[in-house]
SETOR-272978 format. One line per 4 residues: their letters; for each residue x, y, z of C-alpha. Coordinates in steps of 0.1 Angstrom, whole numbers. Example, Ala and Ser with C-alpha at 12.3 -4.5 7.8 and 13.67 -1.06 7.14 Angstrom:
residues 2
AS	123,-45,78 | 137,-11,71 $
//
This chain:
residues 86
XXXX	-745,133,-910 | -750,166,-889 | -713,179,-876 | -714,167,-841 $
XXXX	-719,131,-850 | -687,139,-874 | -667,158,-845 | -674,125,-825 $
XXXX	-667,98,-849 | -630,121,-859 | -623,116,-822 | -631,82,-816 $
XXXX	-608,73,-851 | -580,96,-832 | -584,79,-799 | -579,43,-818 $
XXXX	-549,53,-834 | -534,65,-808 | -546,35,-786 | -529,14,-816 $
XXXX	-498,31,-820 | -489,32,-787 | -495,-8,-786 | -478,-11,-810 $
XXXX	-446,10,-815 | -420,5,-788 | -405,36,-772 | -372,45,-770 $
XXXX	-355,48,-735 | -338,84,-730 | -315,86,-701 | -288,109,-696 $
XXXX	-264,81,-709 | -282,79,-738 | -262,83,-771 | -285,101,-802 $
XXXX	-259,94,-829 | -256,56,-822 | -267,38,-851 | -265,2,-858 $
XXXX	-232,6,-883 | -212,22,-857 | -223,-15,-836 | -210,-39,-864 $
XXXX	-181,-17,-868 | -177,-21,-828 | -179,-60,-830 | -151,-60,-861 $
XXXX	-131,-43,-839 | -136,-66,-811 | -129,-97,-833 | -101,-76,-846 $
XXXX	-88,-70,-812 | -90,-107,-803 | -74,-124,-829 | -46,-101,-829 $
XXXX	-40,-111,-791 | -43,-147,-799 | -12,-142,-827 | 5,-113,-819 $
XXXX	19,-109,-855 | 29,-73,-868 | 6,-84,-897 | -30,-87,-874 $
XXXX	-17,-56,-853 | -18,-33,-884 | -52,-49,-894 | -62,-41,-859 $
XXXX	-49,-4,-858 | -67,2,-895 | -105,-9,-881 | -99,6,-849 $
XXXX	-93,41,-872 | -121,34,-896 | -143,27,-865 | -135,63,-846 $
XXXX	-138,81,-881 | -175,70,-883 | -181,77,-847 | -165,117,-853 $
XXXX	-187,111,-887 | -219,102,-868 | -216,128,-844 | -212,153,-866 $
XX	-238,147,-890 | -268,136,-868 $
//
């Protein structure tokens, strides 16, 4: 093969990758709101303390307010953790 025939066959691979990967890889959203250290443990940890949160409102014993208070710790110790190591 002489080298422009290899020039224009690197380029057309290039261009189909690219063509591919931008079909198929979604792309992330940046806004100013946006938060880099989110991950997807810091959201289940959210939800526990949300189902935390609401069964301690629905009993209102000393017991599920202590179980409360000890997710709602654990879940702003991995935010400081998550924003400190991203």
């Amino acid at each position: 093969m002489r080298p422009e025939n290899l020039e224009k066959a690197a380029l057309e691979l290039e261009s189909a990758i690219v063509q591919a990967a931008a079909e198929m890889i979604s792309q992330l959203r940046v806004v100013e709101r946006s938060k880099p250290w989110w991950n997807s443990e810091l959201k289940e940890k959210r939800k526990e303390l949300h189902r935390a949160l609401c069964i301690y409102k629905k009993e209102r014993s000393q017991e599920k307010l202590l179980r409360w208070k000890e997710i709602r710790n654990n879940y702003f110790q991995a935010i400081r953790k998550a924003k400190t190591t991203h």
